[in-house]
Backbone as XML, in Angstrom:
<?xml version="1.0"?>
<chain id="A" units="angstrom">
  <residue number="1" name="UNK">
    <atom name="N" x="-25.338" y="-25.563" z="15.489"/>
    <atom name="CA" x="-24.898" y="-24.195" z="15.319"/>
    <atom name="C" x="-23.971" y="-24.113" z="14.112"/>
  </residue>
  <residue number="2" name="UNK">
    <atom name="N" x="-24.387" y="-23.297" z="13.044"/>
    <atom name="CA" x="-23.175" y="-22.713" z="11.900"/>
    <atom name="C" x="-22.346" y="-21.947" z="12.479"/>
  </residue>
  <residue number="3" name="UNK">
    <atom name="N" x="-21.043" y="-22.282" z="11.921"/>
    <atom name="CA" x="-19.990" y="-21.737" z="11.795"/>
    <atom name="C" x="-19.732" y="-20.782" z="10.904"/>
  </residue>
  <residue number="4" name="UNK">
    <atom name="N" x="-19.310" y="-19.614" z="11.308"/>
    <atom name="CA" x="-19.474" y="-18.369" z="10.327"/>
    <atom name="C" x="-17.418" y="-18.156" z="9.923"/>
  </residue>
  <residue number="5" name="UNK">
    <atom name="N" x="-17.284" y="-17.957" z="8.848"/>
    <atom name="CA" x="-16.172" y="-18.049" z="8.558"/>
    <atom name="C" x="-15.514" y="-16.656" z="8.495"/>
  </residue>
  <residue number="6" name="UNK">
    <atom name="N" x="-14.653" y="-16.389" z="9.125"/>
    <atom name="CA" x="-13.677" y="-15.525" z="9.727"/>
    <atom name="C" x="-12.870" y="-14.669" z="8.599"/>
  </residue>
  <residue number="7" name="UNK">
    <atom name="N" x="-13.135" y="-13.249" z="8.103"/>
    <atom name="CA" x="-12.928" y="-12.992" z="6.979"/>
    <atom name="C" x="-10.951" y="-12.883" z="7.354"/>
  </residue>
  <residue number="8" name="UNK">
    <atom name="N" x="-10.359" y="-13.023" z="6.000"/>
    <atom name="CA" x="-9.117" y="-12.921" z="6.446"/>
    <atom name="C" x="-8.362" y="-11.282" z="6.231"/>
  </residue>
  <residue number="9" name="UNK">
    <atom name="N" x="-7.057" y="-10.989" z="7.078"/>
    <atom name="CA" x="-6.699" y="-9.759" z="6.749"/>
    <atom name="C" x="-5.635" y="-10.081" z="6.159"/>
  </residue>
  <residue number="10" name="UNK">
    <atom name="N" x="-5.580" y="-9.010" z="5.495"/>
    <atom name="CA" x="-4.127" y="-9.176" z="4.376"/>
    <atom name="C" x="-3.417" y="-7.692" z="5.056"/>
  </residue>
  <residue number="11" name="UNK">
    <atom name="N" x="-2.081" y="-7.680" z="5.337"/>
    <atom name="CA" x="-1.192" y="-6.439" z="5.913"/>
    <atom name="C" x="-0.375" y="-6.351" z="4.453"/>
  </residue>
  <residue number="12" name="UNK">
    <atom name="N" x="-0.432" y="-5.203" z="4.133"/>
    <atom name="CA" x="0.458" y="-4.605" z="3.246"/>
    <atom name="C" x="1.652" y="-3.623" z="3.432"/>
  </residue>
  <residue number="13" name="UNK">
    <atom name="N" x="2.714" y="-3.285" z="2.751"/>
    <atom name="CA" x="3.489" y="-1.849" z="3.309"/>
    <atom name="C" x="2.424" y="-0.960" z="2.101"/>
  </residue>
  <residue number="14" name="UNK">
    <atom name="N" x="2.975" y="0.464" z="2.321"/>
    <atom name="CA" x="2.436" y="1.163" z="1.357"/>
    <atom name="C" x="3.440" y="2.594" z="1.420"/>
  </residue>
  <residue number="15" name="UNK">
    <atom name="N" x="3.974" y="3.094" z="0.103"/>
    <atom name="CA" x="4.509" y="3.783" z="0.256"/>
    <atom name="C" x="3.785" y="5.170" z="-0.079"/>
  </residue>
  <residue number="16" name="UNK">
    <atom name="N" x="4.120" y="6.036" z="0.367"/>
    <atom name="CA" x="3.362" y="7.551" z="0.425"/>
    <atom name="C" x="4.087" y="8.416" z="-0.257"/>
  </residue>
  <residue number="17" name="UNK">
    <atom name="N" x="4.296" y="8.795" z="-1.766"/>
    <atom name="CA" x="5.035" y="9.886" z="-1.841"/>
    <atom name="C" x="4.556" y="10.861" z="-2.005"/>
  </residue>
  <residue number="18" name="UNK">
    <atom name="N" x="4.901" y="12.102" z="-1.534"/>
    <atom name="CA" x="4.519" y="13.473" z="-1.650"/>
    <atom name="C" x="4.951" y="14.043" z="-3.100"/>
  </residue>
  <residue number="19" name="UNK">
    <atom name="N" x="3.654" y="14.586" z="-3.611"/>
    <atom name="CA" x="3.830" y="14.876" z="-5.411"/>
    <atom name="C" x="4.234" y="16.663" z="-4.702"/>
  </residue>
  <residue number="20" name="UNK">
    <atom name="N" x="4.609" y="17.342" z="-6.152"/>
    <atom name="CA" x="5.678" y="18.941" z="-6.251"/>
    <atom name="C" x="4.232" y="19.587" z="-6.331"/>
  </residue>
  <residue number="21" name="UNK">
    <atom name="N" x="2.944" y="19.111" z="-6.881"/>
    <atom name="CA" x="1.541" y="19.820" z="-7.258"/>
    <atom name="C" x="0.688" y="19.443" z="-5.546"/>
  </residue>
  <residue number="22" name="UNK">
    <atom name="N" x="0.927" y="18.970" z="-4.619"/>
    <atom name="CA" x="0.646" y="18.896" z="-3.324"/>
    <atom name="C" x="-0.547" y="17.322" z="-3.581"/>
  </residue>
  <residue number="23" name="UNK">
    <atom name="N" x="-0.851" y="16.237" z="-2.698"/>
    <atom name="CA" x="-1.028" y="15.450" z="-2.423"/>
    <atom name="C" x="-0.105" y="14.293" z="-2.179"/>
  </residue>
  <residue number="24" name="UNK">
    <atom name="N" x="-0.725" y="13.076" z="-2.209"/>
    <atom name="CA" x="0.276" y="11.864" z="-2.404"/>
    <atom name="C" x="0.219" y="11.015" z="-2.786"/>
  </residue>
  <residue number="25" name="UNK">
    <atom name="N" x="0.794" y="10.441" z="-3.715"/>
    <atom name="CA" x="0.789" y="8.926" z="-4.642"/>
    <atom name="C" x="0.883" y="8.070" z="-3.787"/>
  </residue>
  <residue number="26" name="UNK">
    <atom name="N" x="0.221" y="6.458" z="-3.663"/>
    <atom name="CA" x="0.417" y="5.558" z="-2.514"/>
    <atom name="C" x="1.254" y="4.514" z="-3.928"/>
  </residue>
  <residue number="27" name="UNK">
    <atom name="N" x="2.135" y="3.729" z="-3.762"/>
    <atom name="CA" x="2.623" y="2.429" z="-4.049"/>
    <atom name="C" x="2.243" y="1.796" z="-3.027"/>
  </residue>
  <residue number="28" name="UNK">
    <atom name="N" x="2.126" y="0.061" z="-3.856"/>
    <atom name="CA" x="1.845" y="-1.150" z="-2.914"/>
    <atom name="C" x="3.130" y="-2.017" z="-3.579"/>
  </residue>
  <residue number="29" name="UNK">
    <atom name="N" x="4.512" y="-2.008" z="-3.133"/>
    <atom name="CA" x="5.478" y="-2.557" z="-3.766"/>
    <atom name="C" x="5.464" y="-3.888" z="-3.678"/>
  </residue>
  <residue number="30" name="UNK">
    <atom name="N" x="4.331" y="-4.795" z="-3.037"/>
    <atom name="CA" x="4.067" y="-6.120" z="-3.069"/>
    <atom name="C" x="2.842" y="-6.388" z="-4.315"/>
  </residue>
  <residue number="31" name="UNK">
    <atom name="N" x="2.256" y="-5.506" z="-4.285"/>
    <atom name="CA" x="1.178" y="-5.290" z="-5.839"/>
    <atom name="C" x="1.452" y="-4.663" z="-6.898"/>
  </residue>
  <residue number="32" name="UNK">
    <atom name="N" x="2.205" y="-4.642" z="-7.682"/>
    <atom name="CA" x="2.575" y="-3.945" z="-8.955"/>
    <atom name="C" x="1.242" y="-3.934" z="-9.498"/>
  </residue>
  <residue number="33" name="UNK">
    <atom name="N" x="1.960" y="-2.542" z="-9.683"/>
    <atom name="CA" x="0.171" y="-1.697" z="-10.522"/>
    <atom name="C" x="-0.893" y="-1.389" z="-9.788"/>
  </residue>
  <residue number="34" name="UNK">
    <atom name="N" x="-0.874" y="-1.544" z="-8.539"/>
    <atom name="CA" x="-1.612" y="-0.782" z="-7.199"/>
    <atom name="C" x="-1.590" y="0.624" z="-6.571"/>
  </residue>
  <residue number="35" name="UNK">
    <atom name="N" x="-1.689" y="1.148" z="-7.422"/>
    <atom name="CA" x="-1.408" y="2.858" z="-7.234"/>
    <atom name="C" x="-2.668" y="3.598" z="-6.695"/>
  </residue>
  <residue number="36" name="UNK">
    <atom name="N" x="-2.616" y="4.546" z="-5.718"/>
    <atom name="CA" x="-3.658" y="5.297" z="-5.453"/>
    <atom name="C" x="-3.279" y="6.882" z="-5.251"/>
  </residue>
  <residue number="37" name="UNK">
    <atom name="N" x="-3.851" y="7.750" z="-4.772"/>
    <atom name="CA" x="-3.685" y="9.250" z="-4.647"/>
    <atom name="C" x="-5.008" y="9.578" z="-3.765"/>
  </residue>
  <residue number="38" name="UNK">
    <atom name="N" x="-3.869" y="10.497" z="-2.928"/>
    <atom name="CA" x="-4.967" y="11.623" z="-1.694"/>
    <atom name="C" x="-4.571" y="13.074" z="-1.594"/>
  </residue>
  <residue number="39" name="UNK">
    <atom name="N" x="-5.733" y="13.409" z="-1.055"/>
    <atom name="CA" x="-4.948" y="14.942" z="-0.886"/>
    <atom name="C" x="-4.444" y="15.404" z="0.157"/>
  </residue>
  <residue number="40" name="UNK">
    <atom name="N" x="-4.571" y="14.223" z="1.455"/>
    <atom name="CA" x="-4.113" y="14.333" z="2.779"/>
    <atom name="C" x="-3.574" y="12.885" z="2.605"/>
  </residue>
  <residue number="41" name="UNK">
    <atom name="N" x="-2.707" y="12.702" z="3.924"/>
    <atom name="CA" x="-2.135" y="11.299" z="4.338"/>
    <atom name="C" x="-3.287" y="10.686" z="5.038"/>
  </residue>
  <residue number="42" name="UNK">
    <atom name="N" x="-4.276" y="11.066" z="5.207"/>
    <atom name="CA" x="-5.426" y="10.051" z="5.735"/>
    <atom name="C" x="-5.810" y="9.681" z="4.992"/>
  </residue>
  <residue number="43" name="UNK">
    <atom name="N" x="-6.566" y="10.533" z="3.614"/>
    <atom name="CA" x="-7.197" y="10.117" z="2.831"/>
    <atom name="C" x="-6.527" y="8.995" z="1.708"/>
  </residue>
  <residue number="44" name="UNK">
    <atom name="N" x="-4.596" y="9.475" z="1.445"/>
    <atom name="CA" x="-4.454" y="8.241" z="0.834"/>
    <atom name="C" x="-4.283" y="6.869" z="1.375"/>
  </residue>
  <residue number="45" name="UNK">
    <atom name="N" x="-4.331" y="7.290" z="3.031"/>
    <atom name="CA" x="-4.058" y="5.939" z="3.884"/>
    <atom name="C" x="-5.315" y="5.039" z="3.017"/>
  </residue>
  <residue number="46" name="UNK">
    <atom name="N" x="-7.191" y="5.771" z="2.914"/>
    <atom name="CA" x="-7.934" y="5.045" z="3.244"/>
    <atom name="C" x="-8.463" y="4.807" z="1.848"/>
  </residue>
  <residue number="47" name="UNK">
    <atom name="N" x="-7.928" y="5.573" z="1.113"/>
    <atom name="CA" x="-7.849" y="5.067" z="-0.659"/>
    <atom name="C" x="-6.653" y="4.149" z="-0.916"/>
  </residue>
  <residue number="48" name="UNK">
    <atom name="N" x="-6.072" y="3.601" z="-0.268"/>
    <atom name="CA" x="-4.639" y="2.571" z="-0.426"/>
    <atom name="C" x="-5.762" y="1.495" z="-0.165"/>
  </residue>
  <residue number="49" name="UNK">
    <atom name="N" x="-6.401" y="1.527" z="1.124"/>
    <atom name="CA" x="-6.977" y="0.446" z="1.421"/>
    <atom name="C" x="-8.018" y="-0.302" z="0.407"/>
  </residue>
  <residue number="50" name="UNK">
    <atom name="N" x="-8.773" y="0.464" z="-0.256"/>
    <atom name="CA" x="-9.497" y="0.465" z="-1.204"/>
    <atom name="C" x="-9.181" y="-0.391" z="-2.157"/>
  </residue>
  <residue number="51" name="UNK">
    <atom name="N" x="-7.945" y="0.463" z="-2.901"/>
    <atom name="CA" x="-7.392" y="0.029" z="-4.092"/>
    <atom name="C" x="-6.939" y="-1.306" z="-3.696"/>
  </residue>
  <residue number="52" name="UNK">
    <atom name="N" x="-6.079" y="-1.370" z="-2.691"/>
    <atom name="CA" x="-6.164" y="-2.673" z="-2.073"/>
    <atom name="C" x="-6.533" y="-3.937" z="-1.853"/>
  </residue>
  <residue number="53" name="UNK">
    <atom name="N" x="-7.573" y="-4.440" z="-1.562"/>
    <atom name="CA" x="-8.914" y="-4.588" z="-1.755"/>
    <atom name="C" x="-9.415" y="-4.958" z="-3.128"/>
  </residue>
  <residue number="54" name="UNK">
    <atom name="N" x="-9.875" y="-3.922" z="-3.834"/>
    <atom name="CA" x="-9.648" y="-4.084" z="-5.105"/>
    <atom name="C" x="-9.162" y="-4.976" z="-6.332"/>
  </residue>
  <residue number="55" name="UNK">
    <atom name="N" x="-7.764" y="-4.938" z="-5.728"/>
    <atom name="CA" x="-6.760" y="-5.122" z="-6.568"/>
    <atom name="C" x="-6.258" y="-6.731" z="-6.379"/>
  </residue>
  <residue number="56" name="UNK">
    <atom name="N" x="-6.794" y="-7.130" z="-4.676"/>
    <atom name="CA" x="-6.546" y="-8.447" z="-4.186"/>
    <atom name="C" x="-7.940" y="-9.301" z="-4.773"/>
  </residue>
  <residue number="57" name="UNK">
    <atom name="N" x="-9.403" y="-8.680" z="-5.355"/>
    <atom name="CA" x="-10.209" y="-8.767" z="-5.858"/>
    <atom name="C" x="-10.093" y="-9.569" z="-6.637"/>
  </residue>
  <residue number="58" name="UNK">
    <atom name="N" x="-9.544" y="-8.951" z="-7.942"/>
    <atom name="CA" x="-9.177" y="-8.908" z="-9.066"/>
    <atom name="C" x="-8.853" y="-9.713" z="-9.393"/>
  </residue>
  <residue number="59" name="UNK">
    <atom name="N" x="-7.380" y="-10.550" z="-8.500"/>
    <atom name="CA" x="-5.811" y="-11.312" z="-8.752"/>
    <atom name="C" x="-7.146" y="-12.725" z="-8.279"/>
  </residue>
  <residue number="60" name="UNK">
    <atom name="N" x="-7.789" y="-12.657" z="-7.531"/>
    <atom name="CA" x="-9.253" y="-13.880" z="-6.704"/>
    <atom name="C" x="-9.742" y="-14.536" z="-8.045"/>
  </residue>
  <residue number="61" name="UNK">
    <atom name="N" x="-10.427" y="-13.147" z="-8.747"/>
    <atom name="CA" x="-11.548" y="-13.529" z="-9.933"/>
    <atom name="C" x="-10.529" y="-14.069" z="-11.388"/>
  </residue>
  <residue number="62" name="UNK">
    <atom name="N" x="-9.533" y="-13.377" z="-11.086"/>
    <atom name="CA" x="-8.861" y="-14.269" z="-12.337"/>
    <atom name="C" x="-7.728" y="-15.572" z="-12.074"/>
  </residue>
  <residue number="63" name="UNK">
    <atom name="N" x="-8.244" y="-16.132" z="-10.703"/>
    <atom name="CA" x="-7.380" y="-16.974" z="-10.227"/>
    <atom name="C" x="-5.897" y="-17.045" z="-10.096"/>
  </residue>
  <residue number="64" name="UNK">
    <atom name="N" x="-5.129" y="-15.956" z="-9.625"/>
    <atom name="CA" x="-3.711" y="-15.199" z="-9.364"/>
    <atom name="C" x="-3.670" y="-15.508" z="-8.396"/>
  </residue>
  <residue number="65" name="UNK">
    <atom name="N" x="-2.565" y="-15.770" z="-7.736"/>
    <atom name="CA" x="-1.674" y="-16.107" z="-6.598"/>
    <atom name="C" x="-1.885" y="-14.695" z="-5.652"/>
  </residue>
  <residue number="66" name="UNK">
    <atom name="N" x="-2.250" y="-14.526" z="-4.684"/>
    <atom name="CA" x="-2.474" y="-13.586" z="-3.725"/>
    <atom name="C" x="-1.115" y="-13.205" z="-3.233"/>
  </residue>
  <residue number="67" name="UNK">
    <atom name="N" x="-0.186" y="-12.630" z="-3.089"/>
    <atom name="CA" x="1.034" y="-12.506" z="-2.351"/>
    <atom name="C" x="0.817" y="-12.328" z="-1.134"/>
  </residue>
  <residue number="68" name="UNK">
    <atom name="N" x="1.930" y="-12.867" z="-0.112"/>
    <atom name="CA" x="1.349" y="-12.847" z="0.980"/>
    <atom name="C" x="1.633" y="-11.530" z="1.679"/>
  </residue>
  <residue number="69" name="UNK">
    <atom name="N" x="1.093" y="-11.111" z="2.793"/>
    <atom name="CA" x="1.224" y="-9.428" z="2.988"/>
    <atom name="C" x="2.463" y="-9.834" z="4.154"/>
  </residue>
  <residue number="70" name="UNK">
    <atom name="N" x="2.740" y="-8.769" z="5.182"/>
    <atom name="CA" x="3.328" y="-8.692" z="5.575"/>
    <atom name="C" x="3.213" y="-8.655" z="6.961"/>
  </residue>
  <residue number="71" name="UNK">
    <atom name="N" x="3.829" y="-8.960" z="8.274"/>
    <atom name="CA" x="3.337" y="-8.698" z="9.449"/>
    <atom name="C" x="2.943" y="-7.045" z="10.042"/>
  </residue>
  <residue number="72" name="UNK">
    <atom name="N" x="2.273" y="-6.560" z="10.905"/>
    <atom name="CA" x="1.924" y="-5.431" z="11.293"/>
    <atom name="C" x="3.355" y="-4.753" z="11.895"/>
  </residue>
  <residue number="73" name="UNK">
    <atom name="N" x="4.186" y="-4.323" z="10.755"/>
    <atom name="CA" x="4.886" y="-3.593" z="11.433"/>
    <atom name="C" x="5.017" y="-2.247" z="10.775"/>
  </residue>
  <residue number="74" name="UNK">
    <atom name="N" x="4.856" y="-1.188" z="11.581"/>
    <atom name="CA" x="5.144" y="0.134" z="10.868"/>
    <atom name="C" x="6.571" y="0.125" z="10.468"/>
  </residue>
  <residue number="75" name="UNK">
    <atom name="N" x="6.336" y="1.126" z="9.658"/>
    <atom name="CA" x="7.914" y="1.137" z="8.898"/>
    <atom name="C" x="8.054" y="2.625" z="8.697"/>
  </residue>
  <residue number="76" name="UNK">
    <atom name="N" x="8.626" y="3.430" z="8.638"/>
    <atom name="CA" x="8.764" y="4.856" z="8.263"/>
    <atom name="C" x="9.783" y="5.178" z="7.288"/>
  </residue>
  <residue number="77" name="UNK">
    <atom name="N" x="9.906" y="5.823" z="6.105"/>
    <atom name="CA" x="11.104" y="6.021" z="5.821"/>
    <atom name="C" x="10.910" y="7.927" z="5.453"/>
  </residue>
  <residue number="78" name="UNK">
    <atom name="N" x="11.974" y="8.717" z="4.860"/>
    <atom name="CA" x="12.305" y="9.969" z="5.043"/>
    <atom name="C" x="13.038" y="10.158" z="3.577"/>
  </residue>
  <residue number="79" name="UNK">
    <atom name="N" x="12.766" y="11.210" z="3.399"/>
    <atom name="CA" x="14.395" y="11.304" z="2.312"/>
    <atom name="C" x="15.422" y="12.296" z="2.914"/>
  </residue>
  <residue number="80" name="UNK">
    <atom name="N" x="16.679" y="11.929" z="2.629"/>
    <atom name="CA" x="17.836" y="12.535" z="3.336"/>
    <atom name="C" x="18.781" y="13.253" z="1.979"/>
  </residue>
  <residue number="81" name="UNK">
    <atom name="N" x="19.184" y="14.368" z="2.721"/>
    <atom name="CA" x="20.304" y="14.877" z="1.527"/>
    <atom name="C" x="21.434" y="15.125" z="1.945"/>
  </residue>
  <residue number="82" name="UNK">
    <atom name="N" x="22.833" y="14.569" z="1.300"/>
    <atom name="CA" x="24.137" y="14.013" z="1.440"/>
    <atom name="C" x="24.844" y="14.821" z="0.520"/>
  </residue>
  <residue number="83" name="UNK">
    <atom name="N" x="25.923" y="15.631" z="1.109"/>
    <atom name="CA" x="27.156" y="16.183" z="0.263"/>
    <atom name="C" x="27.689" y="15.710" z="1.037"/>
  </residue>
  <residue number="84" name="UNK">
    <atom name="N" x="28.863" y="14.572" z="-0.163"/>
    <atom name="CA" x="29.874" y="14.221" z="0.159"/>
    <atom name="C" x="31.172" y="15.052" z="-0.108"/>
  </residue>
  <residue number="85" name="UNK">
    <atom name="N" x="32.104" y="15.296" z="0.612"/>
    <atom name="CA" x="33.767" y="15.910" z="0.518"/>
    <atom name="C" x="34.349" y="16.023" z="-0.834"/>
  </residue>
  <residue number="86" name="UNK">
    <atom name="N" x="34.153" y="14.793" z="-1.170"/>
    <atom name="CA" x="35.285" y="14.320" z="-1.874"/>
    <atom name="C" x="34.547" y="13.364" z="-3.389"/>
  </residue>
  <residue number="87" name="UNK">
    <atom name="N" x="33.498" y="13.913" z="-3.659"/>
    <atom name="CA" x="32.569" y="12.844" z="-5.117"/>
    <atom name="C" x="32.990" y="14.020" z="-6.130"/>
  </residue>
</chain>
């Protein structure tokens, strides 16, 4: 019996920012220069993945060090606005 080899997953963060013209830019701050855009948060979820992909492609065919991804943890962040008293 062959042994079929077990494709591997790579976990990334990905950051989502919301553009002023409506969609969202994705960063991969472990991939510099991994940029994508959606016009919903699904769609850039599943164009991150892509570029992703892609981009881990790429770093393969020109023999680059793969960085390693990260464990499955969600992460959320927000932006907050602060007046301080006394600045």
């Amino acid at each position: 019996m062959r042994k079929t080899k077990k494709a591997k997953v790579y976990s990334y963060q990905i950051n989502l920012v919301s553009e002023a013209e409506g969609g969202y830019t994705v960063l991969v701050p472990l991939l510099p220069g991994c940029v994508t855009y959606g016009e919903t948060i699904e769609e850039a979820v599943e164009n991150a993945k892509e570029a992703i992909a892609l981009h881990l492609e790429n770093l393969a065919a020109h023999r680059q060090p793969i960085p390693k991804g990260q464990e499955s943890i969600p992460m959320f962040t927000t932006l907050v606005h602060v007046t301080p008293s006394n600045v």
